[in-house]
VOGU-650352 format. One record per atom (N, C-alpha, C, CB): residue in one letter; x, y, z. Coordinates in pm, whole numbers, plus 50000, padded with zeros to 5 digits. Each point is the difference from the previous one (the first is absolute). Glycine has a CB too. Example, Ala and Ser with C-alpha at 12.3 -4.5 7.8 and 13.67 -1.06 7.14 Angstrom:
VOGU-650352
a513194943150780/a499115011950000/a500905012050000/a498114988350125/s501545022249803/s500825011950006/s499235010950073/s501184993749785/
//
This chain:
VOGU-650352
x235727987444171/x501034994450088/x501015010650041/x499724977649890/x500475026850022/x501195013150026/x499265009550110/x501125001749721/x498085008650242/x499245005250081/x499624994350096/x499605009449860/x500204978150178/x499744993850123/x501665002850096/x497844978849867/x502775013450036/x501645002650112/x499765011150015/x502004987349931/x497885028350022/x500085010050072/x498965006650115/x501265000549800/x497634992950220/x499235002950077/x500744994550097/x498015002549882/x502484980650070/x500644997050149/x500805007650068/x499934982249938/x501135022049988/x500915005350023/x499455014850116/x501224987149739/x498205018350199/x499235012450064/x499744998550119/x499045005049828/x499844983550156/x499174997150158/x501254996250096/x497414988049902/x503855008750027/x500804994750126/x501155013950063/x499904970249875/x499915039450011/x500775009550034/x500115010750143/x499694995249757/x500845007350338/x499975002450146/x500865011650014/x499614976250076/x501615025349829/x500935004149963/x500785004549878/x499514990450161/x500815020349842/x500365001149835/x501115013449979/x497224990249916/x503405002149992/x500865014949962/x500095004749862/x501464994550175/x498265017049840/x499535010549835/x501215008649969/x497245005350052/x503004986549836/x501375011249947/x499815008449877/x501624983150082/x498165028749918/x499695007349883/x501415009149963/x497195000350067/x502895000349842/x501195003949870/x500285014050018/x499154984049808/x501895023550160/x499785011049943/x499365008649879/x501344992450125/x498254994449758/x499515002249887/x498245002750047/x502204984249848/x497295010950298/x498995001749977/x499565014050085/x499824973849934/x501345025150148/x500155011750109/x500235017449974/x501024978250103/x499405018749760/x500695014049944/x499725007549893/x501454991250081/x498315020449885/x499365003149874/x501375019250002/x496114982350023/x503675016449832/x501065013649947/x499745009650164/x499415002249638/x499475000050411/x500355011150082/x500084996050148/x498935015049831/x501364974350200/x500404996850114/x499434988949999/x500365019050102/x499254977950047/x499174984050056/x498895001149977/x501074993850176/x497964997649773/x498674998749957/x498944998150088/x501004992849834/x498305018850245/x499454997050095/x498664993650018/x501435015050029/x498454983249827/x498605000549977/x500044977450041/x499445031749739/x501924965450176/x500194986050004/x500314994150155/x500885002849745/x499785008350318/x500284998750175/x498704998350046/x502045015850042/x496814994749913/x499105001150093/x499014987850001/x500355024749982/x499324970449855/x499544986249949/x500604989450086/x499835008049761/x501384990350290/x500854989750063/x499555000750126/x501965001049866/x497975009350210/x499915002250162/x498614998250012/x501915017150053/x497124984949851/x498524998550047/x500044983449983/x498645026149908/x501804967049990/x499844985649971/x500034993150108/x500915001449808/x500965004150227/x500544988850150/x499005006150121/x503154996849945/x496245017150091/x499305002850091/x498444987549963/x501415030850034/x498544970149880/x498484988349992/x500954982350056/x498145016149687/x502594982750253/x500854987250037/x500304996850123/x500865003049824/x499295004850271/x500485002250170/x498044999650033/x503215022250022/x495954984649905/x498574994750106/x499754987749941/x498645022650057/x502284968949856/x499674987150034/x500884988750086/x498895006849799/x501735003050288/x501224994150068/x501184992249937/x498344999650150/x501855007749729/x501234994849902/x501165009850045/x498494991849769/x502535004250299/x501475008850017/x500475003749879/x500774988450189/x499965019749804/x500795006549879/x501105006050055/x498135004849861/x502534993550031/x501605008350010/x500085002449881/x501364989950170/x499215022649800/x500045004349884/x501425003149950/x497755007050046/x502654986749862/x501565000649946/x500235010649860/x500254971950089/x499385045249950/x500105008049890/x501515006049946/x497605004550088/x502374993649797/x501015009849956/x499705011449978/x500894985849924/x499475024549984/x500135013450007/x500585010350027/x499014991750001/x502395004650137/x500285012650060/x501435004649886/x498964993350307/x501044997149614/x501465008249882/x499165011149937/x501664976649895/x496695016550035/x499715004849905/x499415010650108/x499854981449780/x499435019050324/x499265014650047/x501785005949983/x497154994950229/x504175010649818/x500775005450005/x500685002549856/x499844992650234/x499584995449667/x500695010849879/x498805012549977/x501504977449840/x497005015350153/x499095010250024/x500135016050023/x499384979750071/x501305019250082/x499925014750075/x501675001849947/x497924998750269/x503144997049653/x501035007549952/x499665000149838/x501824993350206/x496855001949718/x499665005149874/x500884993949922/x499135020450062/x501494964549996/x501124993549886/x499154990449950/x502385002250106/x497244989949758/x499814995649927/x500304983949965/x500035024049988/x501404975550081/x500374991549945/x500584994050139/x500205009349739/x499484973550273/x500834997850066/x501894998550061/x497594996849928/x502855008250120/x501614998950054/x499984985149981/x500465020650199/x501314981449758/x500604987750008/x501075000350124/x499594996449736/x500535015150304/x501155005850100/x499124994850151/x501205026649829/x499494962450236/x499574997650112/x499565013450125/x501484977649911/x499595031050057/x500015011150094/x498955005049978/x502035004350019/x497264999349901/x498945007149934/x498614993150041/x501635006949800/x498234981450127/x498954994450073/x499754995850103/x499944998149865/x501265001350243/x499755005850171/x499505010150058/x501444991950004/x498825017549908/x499805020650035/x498564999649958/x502605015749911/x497104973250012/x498405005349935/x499304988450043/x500465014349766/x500054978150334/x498954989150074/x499545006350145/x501304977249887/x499945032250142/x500305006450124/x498905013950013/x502814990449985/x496965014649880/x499025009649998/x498604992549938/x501965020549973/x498094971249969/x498144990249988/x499614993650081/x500054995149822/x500924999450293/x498934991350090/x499445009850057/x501064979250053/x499345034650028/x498935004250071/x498975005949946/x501365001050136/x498974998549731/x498645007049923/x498474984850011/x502225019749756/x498574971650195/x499214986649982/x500114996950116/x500324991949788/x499655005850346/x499224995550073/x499305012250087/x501384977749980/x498915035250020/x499025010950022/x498774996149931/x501725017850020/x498174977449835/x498734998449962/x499544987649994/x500255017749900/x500314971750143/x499184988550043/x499195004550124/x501734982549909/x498845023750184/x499435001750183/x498845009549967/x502514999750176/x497655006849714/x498715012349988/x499224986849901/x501265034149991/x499034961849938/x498884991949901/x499734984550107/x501175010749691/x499284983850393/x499814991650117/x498715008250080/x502834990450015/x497545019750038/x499725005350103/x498795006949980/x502184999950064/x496885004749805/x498894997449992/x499044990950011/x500905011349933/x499834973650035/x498854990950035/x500474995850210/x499654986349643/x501245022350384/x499604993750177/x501514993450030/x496874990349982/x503575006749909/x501324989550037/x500965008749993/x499414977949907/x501875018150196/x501105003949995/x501224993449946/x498885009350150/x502204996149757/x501004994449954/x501125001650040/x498934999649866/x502524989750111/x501135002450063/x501134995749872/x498924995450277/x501885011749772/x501535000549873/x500904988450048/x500335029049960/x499964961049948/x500864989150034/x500875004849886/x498534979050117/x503055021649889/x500554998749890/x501294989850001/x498975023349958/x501144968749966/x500874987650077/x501014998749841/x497744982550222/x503595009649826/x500875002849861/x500324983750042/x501265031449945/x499504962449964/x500224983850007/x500614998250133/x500444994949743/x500485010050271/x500854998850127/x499065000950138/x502105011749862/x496524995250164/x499144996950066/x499674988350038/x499635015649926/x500264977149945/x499514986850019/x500554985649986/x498615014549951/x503474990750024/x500304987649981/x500434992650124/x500475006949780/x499855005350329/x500374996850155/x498844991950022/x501315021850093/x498404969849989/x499164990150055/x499275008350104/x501514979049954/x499485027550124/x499475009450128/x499165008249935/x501965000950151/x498475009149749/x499275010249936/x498474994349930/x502585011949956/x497834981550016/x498854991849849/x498794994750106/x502184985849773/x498365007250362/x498344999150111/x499765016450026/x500504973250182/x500295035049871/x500015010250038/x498805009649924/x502514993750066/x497855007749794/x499115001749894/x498414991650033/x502445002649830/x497854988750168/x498684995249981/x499055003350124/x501024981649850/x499565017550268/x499335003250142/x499585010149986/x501134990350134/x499715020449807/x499245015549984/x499505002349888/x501335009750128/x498144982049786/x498674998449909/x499024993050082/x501204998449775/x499064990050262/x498904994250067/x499205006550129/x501304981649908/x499695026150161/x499575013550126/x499065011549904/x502814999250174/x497645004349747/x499305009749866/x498494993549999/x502445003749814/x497234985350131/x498904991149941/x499274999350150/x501314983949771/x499255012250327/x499425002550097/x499275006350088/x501024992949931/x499595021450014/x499505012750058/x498945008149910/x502305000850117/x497844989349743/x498725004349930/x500835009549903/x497854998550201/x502955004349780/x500995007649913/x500104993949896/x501185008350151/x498924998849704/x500604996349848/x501315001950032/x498225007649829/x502714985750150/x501264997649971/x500255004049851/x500064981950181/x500845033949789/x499965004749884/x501874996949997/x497325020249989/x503184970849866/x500994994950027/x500815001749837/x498854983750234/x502665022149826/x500595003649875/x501034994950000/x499115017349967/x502024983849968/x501334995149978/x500785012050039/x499524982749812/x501625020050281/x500415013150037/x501275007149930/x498964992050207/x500065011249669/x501255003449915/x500375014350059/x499324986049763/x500735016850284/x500985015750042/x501254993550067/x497845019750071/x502054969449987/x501714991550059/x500174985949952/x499995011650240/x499854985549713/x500014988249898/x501074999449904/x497735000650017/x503084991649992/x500504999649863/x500124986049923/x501205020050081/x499584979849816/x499564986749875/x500174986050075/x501105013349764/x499864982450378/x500144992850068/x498544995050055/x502365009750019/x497495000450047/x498724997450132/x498754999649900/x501015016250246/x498844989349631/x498554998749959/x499044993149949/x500785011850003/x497994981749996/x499094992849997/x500525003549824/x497925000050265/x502175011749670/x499764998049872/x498645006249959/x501444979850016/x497375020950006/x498765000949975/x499034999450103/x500754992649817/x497865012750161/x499004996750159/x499544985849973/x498785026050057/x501354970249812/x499584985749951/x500414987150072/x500095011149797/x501094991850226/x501204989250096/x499375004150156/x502875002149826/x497035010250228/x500155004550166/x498614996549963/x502005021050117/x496874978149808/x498814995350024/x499804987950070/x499655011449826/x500954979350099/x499854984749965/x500734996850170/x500374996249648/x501165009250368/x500525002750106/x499094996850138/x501285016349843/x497624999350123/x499385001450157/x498594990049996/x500905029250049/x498304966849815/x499674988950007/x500014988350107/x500445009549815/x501204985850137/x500304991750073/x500354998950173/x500414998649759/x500045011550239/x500485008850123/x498814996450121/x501245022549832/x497274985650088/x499135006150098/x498914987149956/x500615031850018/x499614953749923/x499104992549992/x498785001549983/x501284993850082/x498815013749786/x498345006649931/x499514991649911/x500495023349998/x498164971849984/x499174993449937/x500354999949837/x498375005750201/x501665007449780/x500365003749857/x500865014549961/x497764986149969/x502575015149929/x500675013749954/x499415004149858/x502334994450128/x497375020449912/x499194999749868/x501125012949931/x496824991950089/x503505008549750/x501155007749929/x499165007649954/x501834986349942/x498025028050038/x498785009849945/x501315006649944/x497405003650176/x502614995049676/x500855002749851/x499055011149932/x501094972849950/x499855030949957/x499145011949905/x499464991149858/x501825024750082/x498644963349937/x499224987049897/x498984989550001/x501775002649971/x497324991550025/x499244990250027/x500474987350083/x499115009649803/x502074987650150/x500414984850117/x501364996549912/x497134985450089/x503075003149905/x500984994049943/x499674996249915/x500894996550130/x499955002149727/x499824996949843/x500844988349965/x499615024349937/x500024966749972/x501024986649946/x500995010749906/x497984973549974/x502045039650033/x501015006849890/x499505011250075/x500324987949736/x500825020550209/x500145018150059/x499135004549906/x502585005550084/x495974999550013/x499615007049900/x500265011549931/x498994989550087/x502225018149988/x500335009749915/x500655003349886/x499685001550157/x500434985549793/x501094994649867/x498954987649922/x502955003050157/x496494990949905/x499054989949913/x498445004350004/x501674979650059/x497625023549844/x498625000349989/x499424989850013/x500175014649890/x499854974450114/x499414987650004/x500054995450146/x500634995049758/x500435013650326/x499714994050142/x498774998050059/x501765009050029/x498504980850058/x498664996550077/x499874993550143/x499454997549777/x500085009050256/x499905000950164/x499894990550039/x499185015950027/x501364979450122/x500094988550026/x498765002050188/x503264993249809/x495555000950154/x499325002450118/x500264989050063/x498375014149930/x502274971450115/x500384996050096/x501214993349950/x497865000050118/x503374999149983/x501654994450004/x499994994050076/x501185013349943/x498874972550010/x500204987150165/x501204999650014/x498344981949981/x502705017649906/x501814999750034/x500215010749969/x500914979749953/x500255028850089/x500265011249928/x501884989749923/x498185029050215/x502014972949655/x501204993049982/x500815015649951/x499074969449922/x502235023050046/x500755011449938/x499825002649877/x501414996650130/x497464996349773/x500115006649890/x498665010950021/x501354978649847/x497985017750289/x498815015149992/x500835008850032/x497744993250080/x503385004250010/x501245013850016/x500565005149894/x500734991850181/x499755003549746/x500515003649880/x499145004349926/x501474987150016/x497515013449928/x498645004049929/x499345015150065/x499474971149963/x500915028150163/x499425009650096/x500795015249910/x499814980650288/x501205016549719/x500545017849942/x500555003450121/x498095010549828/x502784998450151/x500915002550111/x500195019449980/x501514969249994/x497615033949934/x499715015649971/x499115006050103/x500174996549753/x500875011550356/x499055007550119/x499365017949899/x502124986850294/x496965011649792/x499265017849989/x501285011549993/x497604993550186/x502005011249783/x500715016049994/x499874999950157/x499155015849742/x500414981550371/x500385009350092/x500164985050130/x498465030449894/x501484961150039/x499804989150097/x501694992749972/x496694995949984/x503254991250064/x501464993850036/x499334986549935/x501345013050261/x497884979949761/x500044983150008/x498504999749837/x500724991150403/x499754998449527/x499304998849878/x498804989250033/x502235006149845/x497444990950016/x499154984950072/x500724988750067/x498525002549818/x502484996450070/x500844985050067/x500365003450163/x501494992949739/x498395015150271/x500245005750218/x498984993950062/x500725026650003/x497934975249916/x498594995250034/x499664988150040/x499595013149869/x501424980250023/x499734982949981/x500594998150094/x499904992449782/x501185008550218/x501104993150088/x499525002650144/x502095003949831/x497325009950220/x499505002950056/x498624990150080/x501385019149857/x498354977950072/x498764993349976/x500334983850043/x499175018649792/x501944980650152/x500164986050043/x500404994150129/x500385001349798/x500785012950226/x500384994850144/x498755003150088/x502665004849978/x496155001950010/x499104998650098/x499534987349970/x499465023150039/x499954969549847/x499604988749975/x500824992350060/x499005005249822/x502334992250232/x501244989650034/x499835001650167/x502015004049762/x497025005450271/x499945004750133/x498904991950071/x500845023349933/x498084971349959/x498654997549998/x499015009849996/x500754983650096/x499425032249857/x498855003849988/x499485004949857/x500425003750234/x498525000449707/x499645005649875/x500335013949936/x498494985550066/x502035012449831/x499935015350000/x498885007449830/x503204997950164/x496355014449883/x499245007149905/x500535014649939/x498194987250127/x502085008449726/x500435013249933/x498635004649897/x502964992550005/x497115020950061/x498875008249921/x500405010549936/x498584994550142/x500505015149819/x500405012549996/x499285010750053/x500924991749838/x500155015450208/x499605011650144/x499395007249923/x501835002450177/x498105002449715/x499515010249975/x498915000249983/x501495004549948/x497404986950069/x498654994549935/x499345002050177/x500744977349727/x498235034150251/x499495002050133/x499334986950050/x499675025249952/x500194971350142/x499424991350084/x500264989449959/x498535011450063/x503004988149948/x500574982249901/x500644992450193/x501785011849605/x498214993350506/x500074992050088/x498524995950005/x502125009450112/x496774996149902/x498604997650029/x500084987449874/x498685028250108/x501514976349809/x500334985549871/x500214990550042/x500945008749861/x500384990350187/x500804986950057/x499304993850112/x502175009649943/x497494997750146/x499324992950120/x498794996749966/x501115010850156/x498174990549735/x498644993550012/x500144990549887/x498515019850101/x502564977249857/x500604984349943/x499985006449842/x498714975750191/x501135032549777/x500015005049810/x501194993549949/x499055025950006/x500764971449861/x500854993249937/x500685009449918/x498764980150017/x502275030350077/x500375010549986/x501465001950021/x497815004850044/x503364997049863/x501934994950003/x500004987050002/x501085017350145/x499544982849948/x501114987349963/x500134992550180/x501925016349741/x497674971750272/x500134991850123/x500874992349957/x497985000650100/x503064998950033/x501254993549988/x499914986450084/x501255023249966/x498574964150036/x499434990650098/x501214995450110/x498164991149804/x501825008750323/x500985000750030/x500444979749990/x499535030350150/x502134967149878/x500004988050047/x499794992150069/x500595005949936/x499334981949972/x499414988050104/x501234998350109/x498444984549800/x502495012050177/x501325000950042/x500615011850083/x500064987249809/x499455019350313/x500415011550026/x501534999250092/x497245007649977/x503185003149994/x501275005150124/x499585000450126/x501035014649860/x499894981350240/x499525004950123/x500375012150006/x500014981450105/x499625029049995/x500205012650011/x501635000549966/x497865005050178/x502844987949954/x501544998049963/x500825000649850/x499434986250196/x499825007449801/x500374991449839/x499915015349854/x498184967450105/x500995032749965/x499265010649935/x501375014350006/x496884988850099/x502965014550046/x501245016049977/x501734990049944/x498695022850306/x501684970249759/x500974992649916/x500565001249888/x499144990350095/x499635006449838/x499724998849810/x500105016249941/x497864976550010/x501305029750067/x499505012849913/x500275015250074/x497974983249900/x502175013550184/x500795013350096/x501144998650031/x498375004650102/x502474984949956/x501085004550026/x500955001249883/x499474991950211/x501515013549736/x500884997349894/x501075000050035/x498905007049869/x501654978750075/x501394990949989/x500845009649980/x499334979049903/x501725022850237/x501435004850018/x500944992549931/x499485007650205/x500254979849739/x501254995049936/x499204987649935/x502215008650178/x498914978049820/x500384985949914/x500614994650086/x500265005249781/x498754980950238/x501344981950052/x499684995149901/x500054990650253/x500745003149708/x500414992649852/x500134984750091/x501745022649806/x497644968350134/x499924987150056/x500344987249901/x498275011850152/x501834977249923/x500664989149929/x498484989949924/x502655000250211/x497374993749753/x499094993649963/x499404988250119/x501115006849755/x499454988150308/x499724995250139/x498815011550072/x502814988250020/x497775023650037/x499205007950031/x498585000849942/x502025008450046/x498134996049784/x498865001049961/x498844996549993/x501235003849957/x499584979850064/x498934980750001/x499335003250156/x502184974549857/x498385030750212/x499534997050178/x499095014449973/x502574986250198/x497605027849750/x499075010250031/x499065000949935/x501335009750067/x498604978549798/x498695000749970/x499504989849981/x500215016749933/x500164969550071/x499314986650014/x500134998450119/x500334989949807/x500525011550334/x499564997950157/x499555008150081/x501284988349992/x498295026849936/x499905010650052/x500855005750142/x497934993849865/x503535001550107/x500465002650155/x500955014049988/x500084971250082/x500175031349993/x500735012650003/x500814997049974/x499365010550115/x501605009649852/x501374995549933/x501175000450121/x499285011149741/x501844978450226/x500764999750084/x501685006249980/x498144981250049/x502815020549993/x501145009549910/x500424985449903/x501305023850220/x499104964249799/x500534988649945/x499395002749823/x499984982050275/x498575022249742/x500065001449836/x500105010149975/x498934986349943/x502405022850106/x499805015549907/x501194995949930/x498915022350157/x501044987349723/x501425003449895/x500515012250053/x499174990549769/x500075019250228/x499925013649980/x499445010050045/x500364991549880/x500245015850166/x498635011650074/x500825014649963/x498834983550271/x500365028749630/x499665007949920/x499245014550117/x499764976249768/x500855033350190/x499225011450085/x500154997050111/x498445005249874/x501005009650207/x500235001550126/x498685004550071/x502425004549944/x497614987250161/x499074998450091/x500074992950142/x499115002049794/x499894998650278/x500105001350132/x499084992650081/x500855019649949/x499424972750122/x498724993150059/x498635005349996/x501564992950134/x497474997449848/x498085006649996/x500255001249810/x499245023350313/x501934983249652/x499625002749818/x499084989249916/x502505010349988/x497124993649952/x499844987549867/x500955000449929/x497895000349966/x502014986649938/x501584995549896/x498674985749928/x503615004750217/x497125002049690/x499544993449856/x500924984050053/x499865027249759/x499514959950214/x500944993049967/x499774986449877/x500645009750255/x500644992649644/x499944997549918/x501304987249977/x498535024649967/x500824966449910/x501184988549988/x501345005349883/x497774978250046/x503075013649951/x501015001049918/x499965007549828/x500384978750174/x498525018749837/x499655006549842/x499255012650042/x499634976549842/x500305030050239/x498655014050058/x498985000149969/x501075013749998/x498364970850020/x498785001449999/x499314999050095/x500284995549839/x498985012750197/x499085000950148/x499224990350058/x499825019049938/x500554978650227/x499524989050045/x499225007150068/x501544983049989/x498735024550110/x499095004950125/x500595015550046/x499584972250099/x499465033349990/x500205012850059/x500044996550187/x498535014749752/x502534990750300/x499944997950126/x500605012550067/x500054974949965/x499535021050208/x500665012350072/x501024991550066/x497985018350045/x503644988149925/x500954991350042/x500775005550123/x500114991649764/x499794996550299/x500315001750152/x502075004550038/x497354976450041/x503085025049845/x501565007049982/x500335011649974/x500354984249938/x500275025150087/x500535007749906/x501134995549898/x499285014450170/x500814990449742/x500154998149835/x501674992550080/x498335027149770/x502454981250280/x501464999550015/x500214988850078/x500445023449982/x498274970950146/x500604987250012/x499344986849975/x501085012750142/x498224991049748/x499274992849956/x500734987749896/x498335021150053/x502794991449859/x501224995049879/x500594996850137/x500415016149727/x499974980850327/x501254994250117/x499324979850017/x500455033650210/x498324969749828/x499814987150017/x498994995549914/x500765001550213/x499285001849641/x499474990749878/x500824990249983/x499045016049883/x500104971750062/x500304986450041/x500674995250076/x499614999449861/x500415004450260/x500114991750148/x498734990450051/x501435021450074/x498934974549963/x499104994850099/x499655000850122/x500464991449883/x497835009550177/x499235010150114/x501124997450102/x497084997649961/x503564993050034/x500834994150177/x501455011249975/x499304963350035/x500845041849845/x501545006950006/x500165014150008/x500644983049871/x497525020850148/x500045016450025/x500685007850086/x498264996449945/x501684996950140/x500205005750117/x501635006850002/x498064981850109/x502855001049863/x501565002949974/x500185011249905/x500594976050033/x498635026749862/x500405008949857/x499615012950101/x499244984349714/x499525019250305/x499585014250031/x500345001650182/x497765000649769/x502734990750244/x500145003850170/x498435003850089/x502685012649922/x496684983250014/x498905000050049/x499004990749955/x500655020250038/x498154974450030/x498654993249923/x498455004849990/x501384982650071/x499015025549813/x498275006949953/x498924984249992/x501145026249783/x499234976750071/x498494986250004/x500574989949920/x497595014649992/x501664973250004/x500254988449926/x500005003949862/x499034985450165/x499575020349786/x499095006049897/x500725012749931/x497874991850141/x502475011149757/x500285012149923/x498575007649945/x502424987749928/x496675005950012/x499045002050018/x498894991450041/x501045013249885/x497854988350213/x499404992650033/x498274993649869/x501645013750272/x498824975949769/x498365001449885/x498495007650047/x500854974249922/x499165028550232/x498895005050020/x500045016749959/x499624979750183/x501835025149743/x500025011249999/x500385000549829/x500535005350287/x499054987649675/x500944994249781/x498184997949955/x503454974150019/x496855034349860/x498675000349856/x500754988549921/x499065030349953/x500364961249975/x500974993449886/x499275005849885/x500854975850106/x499995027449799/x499685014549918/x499034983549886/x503065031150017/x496544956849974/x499084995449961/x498435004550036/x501894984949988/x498455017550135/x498485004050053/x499905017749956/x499934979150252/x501025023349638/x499525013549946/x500115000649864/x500625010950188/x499364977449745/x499844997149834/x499475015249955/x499174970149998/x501555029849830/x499815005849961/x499805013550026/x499814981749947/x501755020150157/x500425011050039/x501595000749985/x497905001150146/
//
């Protein structure tokens, strides 16, 4: 039965995005070409079966501590800019030479959160992946740490994976780790761990179990994986963690082997919307609401109106997201709120007919609209 879901899964695959690690990418004397070259022949067999790919690699910190002979990863932001700034062109010089033997040509996407929390930017992005896929191009895709900083960043390729997943509406995402898949325990602390070859829910205690201990040269641990893993599952699609380092472990996956870890996606999916909302954009602030409010945004599903605010927290600006939460802070929903922060506190608990008199003007009825609000229920066990 298991192996059957993954054949399905396979035969339906059209689309896909492959995110491989730095742990599998990198070895003491630089980038591992031997594991690049294993990768580029795989996806070159995968494209003559008319399967798209985009490829979500890390590497360019670790090729740049590489060619400066440092050892150890920086904690100094400045630093691991200067050495992302000298590895990407090393790492994607050798994707286009390891591409470009089997016939195909590759292209450099490097995108930081702020890419994708603008609405304009985030289609923008996707049009010029989907123009990429079009033209028959691998889409080779990183996180742009040389201008990036702790604000704008995905955090990991684990997150900007799951991200362009959703983004570029791919069948599946497959995680190529320097480990076998996902474990009910860290195997690097429990001997008794044991692999988990299929996950229909992912909950928070597989997060918590996951380990939160990244590689010497990487950023995001397992628990990045899961979580990772889930928001593609919350997206509706599957996801597959293997390990990269095991030659011909994509040829594995695609001919259905009962090989890592299949993540099943939900029955229950996000709409695309729903979807960047939740997991890309991040909350500029807090409306603090009355209990009235709470009863109408999640037993009538109606939008929020200013009459049930208390409170509004942080600063932000129309299009933002804002957490909004009841009297005790506990989380109701995520929305994009149609105020800025300053006159937003002006006309909490008014009512829609008295906007106008308070702000001298009339934006909207709606503070936030429900076609634009997650209710953080539909993200249990998060």
């Amino acid at each position: 039965m298991k192996n059957s879901e993954r054949k399905k899964i396979i035969a339906n695959t059209r689309r896909v995005v492959i995110k491989v690690g730095s742990g599998v990418l990198t070895r003491r004397t630089g980038l591992n070409l031997n594991v690049i070259d294993d990768l580029t022949t795989d996806i070159a067999r995968l494209r003559q079966k008319k399967v798209e790919v985009l490829l979500v690699s890390s590497g360019a910190i670790a090729a740049g501590m590489r060619r400066m002979n440092i050892t150890r990863r920086p904690e100094s932001l400045s630093q691991l800019q200067a050495l992302a700034a000298m590895g990407q062109s090393s790492l994607i010089g050798v994707y286009e030479d390891a591409f470009g033997r089997h016939g195909i040509k590759a292209s450099q996407i490097l995108l930081t959160r702020e890419d994708v929390t603008h609405r304009k930017r985030y289609l923008n992005a996707r049009n010029a992946l989907r123009t990429l896929l079009t033209w028959d191009i691998v889409p080779v895709i990183n996180e742009n740490d040389a201008v990036a900083v702790d604000e704008i960043r995905f955090g990991d390729n684990d997150h900007l994976s799951a991200m362009v997943t959703n983004l570029i509406g791919a069948d599946l995402m497959i995680n190529l780790t320097n480990i076998d898949g996902l474990f009910d325990k860290d195997p690097r602390r429990h001997d008794d761990a044991r692999l988990l070859t299929v996950v229909k829910t992912v909950t928070r205690k597989m997060i918590d179990s996951a380990g939160q201990i990244p590689g010497a040269l990487g950023s995001g641990g397992m628990s990045s994986k899961v979580i990772a893993a889930r928001k593609v599952a919350m997206g509706g699609a599957p996801t597959m963690v293997a390990n990269g380092e095991k030659t011909g472990i994509l040829a594995d996956l695609f001919a259905g082997k009962p090989v890592g870890t299949l993540v099943l996606p939900q029955s229950r999916r996000l709409k695309t919307r729903q979807h960047w909302i939740a997991y890309t954009k991040s909350p500029k602030g807090r409306v603090v609401v009355d209990s009235g409010a709470r009863r109408a945004l999640e037993s009538g599903k109606k939008s929020l109106l200013p009459s049930g605010i208390k409170a509004v927290e942080g600063r932000f600006r129309e299009g933002d997201s804002v957490e909004i939460v009841d009297e005790q802070e506990t989380s109701i929903a995520c929305g994009l709120v149609n105020y800025r922060a300053s006159d937003l506190d002006k006309i909490k608990g008014v009512k829609t007919g008295q906007i106008e008199s308070v702000l001298g003007y009339r934006g909207y009825d709606e503070v936030v609209h429900r076609d634009n609000m997650i209710l953080t229920s539909r993200l249990k066990d998060f």
